[in-house]
C-alpha positions as CSV (number, residue, x, y, z in Angstrom):
1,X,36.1,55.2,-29.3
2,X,34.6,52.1,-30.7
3,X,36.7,49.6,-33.3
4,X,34.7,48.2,-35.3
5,X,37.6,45.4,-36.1
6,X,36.2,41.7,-36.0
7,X,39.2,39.8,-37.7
8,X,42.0,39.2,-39.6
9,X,43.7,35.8,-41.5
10,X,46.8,35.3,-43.3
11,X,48.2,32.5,-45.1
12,X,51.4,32.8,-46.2
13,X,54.1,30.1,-47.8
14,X,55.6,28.9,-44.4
15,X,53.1,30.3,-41.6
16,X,49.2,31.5,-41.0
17,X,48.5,34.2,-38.3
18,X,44.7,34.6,-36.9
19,X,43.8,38.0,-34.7
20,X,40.1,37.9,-33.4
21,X,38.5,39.3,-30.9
22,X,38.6,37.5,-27.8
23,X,36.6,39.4,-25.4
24,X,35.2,43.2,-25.5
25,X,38.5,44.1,-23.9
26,X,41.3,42.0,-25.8
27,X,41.8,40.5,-29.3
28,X,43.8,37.1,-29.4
29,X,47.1,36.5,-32.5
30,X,47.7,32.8,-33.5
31,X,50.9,32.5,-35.4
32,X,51.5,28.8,-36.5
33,X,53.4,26.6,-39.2
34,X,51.8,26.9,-42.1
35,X,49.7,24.2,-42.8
36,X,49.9,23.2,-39.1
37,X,45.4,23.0,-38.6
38,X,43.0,24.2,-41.0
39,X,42.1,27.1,-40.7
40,X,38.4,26.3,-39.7
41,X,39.7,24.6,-36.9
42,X,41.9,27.6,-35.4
43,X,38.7,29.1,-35.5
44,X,36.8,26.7,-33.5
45,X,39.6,26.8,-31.1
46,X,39.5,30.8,-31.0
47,X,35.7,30.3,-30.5
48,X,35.6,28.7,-27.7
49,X,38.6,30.2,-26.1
50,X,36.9,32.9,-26.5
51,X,33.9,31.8,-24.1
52,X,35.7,30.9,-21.3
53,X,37.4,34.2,-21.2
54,X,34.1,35.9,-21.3
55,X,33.0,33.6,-18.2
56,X,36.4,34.6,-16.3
57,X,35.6,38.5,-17.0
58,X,32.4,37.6,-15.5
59,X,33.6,36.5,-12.7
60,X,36.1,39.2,-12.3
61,X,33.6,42.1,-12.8
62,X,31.5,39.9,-9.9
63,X,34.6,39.6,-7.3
64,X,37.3,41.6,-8.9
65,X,36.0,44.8,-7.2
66,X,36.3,43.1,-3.4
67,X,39.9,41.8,-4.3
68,X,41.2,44.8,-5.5
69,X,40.2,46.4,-2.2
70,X,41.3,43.9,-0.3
71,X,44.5,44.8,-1.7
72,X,44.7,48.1,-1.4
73,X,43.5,47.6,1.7
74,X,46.8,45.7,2.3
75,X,49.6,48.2,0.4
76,X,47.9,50.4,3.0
77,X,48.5,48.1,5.8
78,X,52.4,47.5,4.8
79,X,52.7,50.9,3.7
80,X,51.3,51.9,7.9
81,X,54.5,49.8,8.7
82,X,57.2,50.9,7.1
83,X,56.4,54.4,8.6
84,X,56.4,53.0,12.2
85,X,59.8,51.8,11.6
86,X,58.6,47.6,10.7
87,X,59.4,46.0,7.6
């Protein structure tokens, strides 16, 4: 099911809290002193935040598949050990 969710700010007396979306797959919650940035720049900062970890779930759809297997591959490898009797 789809969220149609984009963001959420609150300023309160002694703190402001920021949830965005940070990539298809996670939002992001900044909690900080109130009047600690202004709010535009929290913003900014969530912005590009948010493009870098777009680039590293790039990067992990592109390898991510040959490491996990790689891994597996290697449980399998340690769990072929302990049933000979190595550890």
């Amino acid at each position: 099911m789809a969220s149609n969710f984009t963001a959420f700010e609150l300023r309160a007396h002694t703190f402001s809290a920021f949830i965005d979306v940070l990539t298809p797959n996670t939002y992001i919650l900044v909690v900080m002193p109130a009047n600690a940035a202004e709010p535009a720049t929290t913003l900014m900062n969530i912005a590009v935040a948010r493009k870098h970890f777009e680039k590293l779930e790039l990067v992990d759809r592109g390898s991510g598949g040959r490491e996990r297997e790689r891994e597996r591959e290697r449980e399998r490898e340690r769990e072929r050990g302990m049933l000979n009797g190595h550890h």
